[in-house]
C-alpha positions as CSV (number, residue, x, y, z in Angstrom):
1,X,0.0,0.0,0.0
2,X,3.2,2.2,0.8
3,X,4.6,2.2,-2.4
4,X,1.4,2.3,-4.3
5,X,0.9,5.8,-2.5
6,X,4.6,6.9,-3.6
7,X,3.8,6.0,-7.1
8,X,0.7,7.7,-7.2
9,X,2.1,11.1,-6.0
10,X,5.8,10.8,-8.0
11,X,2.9,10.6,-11.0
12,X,0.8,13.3,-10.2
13,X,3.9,15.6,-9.5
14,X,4.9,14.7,-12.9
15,X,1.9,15.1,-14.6
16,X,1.9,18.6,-12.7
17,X,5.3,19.4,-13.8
18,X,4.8,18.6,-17.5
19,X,1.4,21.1,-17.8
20,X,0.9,24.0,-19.6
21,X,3.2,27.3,-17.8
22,X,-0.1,30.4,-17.4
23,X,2.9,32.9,-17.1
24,X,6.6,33.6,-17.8
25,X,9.6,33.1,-15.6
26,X,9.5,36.6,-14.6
27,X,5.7,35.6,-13.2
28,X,3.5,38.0,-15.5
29,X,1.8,36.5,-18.6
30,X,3.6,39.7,-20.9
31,X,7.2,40.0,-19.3
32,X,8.5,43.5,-20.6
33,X,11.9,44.5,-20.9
34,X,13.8,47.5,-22.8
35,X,16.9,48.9,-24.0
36,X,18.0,52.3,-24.7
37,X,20.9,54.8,-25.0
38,X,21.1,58.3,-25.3
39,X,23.8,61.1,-25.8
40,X,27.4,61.3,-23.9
41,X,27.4,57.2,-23.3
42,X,23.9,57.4,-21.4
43,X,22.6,53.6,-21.7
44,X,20.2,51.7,-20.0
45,X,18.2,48.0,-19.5
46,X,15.3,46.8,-18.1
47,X,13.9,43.1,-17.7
48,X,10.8,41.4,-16.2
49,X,8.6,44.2,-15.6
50,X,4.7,43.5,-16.1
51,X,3.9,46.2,-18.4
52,X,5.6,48.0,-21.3
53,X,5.4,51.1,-19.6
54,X,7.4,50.1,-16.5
55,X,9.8,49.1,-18.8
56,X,10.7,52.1,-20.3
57,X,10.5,53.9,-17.4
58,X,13.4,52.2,-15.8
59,X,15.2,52.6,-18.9
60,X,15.3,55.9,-18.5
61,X,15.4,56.4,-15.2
62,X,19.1,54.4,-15.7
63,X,19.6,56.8,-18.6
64,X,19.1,59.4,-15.9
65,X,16.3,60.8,-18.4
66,X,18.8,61.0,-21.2
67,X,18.0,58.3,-23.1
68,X,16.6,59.3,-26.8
69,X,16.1,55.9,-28.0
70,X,14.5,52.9,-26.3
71,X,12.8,49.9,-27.3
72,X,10.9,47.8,-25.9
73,X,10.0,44.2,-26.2
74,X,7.9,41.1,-24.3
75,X,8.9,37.6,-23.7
76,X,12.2,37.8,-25.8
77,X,15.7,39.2,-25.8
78,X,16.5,42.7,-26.9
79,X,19.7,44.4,-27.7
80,X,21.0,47.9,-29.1
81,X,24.0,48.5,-30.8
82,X,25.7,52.2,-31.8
83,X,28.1,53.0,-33.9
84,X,30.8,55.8,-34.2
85,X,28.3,59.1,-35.6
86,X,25.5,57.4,-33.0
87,X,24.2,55.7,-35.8
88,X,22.1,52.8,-34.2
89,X,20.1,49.7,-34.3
90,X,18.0,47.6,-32.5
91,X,16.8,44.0,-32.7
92,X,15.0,41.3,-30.7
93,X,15.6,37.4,-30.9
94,X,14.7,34.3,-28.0
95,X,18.9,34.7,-27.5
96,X,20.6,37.3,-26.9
97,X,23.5,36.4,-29.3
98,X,20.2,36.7,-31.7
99,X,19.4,39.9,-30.7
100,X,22.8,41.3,-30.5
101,X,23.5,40.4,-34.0
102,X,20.8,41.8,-35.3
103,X,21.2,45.1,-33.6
104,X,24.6,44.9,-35.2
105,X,23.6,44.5,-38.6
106,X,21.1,47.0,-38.8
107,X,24.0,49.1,-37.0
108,X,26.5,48.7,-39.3
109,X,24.2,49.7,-42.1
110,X,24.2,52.7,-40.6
111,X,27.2,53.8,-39.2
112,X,31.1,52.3,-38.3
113,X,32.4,50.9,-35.5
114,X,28.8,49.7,-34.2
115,X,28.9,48.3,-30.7
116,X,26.0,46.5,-28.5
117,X,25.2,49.2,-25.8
118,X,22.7,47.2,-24.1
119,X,21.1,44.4,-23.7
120,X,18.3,42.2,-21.9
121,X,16.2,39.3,-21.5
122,X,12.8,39.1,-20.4
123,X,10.7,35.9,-20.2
Protein backbone atom coordinates (compact mmCIF):
# COMPACT_ATOMS: atom_id res chain seq x y z
CA UNK A 1 0.00 0.00 0.00
CA UNK A 2 3.21 2.21 0.82
CA UNK A 3 4.62 2.16 -2.39
CA UNK A 4 1.45 2.30 -4.35
CA UNK A 5 0.94 5.83 -2.53
CA UNK A 6 4.60 6.94 -3.62
CA UNK A 7 3.85 6.03 -7.07
CA UNK A 8 0.66 7.70 -7.16
CA UNK A 9 2.10 11.11 -5.98
CA UNK A 10 5.75 10.78 -8.01
CA UNK A 11 2.88 10.64 -10.96
CA UNK A 12 0.75 13.33 -10.17
CA UNK A 13 3.86 15.55 -9.45
CA UNK A 14 4.92 14.69 -12.93
CA UNK A 15 1.93 15.11 -14.62
CA UNK A 16 1.88 18.64 -12.65
CA UNK A 17 5.35 19.36 -13.79
CA UNK A 18 4.80 18.56 -17.50
CA UNK A 19 1.37 21.06 -17.77
CA UNK A 20 0.92 24.01 -19.61
CA UNK A 21 3.16 27.31 -17.81
CA UNK A 22 -0.12 30.37 -17.40
CA UNK A 23 2.95 32.94 -17.09
CA UNK A 24 6.65 33.61 -17.80
CA UNK A 25 9.65 33.07 -15.62
CA UNK A 26 9.49 36.63 -14.59
CA UNK A 27 5.75 35.56 -13.15
CA UNK A 28 3.47 37.97 -15.51
CA UNK A 29 1.75 36.53 -18.56
CA UNK A 30 3.63 39.67 -20.90
CA UNK A 31 7.22 39.97 -19.31
CA UNK A 32 8.47 43.51 -20.64
CA UNK A 33 11.90 44.50 -20.92
CA UNK A 34 13.81 47.46 -22.78
CA UNK A 35 16.95 48.87 -24.00
CA UNK A 36 17.99 52.34 -24.70
CA UNK A 37 20.89 54.78 -24.96
CA UNK A 38 21.13 58.35 -25.29
CA UNK A 39 23.82 61.09 -25.82
CA UNK A 40 27.39 61.28 -23.90
CA UNK A 41 27.44 57.19 -23.26
CA UNK A 42 23.86 57.39 -21.42
CA UNK A 43 22.65 53.63 -21.72
CA UNK A 44 20.19 51.70 -20.03
CA UNK A 45 18.19 47.95 -19.53
CA UNK A 46 15.32 46.83 -18.14
CA UNK A 47 13.93 43.15 -17.70
CA UNK A 48 10.77 41.42 -16.18
CA UNK A 49 8.60 44.18 -15.63
CA UNK A 50 4.72 43.55 -16.10
CA UNK A 51 3.88 46.17 -18.38
CA UNK A 52 5.63 48.02 -21.30
CA UNK A 53 5.43 51.09 -19.62
CA UNK A 54 7.35 50.07 -16.51
CA UNK A 55 9.76 49.14 -18.80
CA UNK A 56 10.72 52.15 -20.31
CA UNK A 57 10.52 53.91 -17.37
CA UNK A 58 13.43 52.19 -15.76
CA UNK A 59 15.24 52.56 -18.86
CA UNK A 60 15.27 55.92 -18.48
CA UNK A 61 15.45 56.42 -15.24
CA UNK A 62 19.06 54.36 -15.69
CA UNK A 63 19.62 56.83 -18.56
CA UNK A 64 19.08 59.41 -15.86
CA UNK A 65 16.26 60.81 -18.42
CA UNK A 66 18.81 60.96 -21.20
CA UNK A 67 18.04 58.29 -23.14
CA UNK A 68 16.63 59.31 -26.78
CA UNK A 69 16.09 55.90 -28.01
CA UNK A 70 14.52 52.88 -26.26
CA UNK A 71 12.80 49.94 -27.34
CA UNK A 72 10.90 47.78 -25.86
CA UNK A 73 10.01 44.22 -26.24
CA UNK A 74 7.95 41.09 -24.33
CA UNK A 75 8.92 37.64 -23.66
CA UNK A 76 12.18 37.85 -25.84
CA UNK A 77 15.67 39.25 -25.80
CA UNK A 78 16.48 42.67 -26.88
CA UNK A 79 19.74 44.42 -27.67
CA UNK A 80 20.95 47.86 -29.09
CA UNK A 81 24.02 48.48 -30.82
CA UNK A 82 25.67 52.21 -31.76
CA UNK A 83 28.13 53.00 -33.91
CA UNK A 84 30.81 55.77 -34.23
CA UNK A 85 28.27 59.15 -35.59
CA UNK A 86 25.55 57.43 -32.96
CA UNK A 87 24.20 55.66 -35.84
CA UNK A 88 22.08 52.83 -34.19
CA UNK A 89 20.13 49.69 -34.30
CA UNK A 90 17.98 47.56 -32.47
CA UNK A 91 16.80 43.99 -32.71
CA UNK A 92 15.01 41.29 -30.68
CA UNK A 93 15.59 37.42 -30.90
CA UNK A 94 14.73 34.32 -28.05
CA UNK A 95 18.91 34.65 -27.49
CA UNK A 96 20.61 37.35 -26.87
CA UNK A 97 23.50 36.38 -29.34
CA UNK A 98 20.19 36.74 -31.74
CA UNK A 99 19.36 39.89 -30.68
CA UNK A 100 22.80 41.26 -30.51
CA UNK A 101 23.49 40.37 -33.97
CA UNK A 102 20.85 41.78 -35.31
CA UNK A 103 21.22 45.14 -33.59
CA UNK A 104 24.62 44.93 -35.16
CA UNK A 105 23.62 44.54 -38.56
CA UNK A 106 21.10 47.01 -38.83
CA UNK A 107 24.01 49.11 -37.04
CA UNK A 108 26.46 48.69 -39.34
CA UNK A 109 24.24 49.66 -42.10
CA UNK A 110 24.20 52.72 -40.58
CA UNK A 111 27.20 53.80 -39.25
CA UNK A 112 31.08 52.27 -38.34
CA UNK A 113 32.40 50.93 -35.46
CA UNK A 114 28.78 49.69 -34.15
CA UNK A 115 28.90 48.25 -30.73
CA UNK A 116 26.02 46.52 -28.48
CA UNK A 117 25.24 49.18 -25.79
CA UNK A 118 22.68 47.24 -24.09
CA UNK A 119 21.11 44.38 -23.67
CA UNK A 120 18.26 42.18 -21.94
CA UNK A 121 16.17 39.29 -21.51
CA UNK A 122 12.81 39.05 -20.44
CA UNK A 123 10.69 35.85 -20.18
Amino acid sequence: MKIRLVISGAVAALGLAAGPVAAGQCGYQQCWGAVGFGPGGAYGWSHSYPSQQQAYNRVNQECGGNCTQIKTFYNTCGAIAVGSNNGWGWGHSPSRAGAENIAMGYCNQYDHGCSVRAWACSF
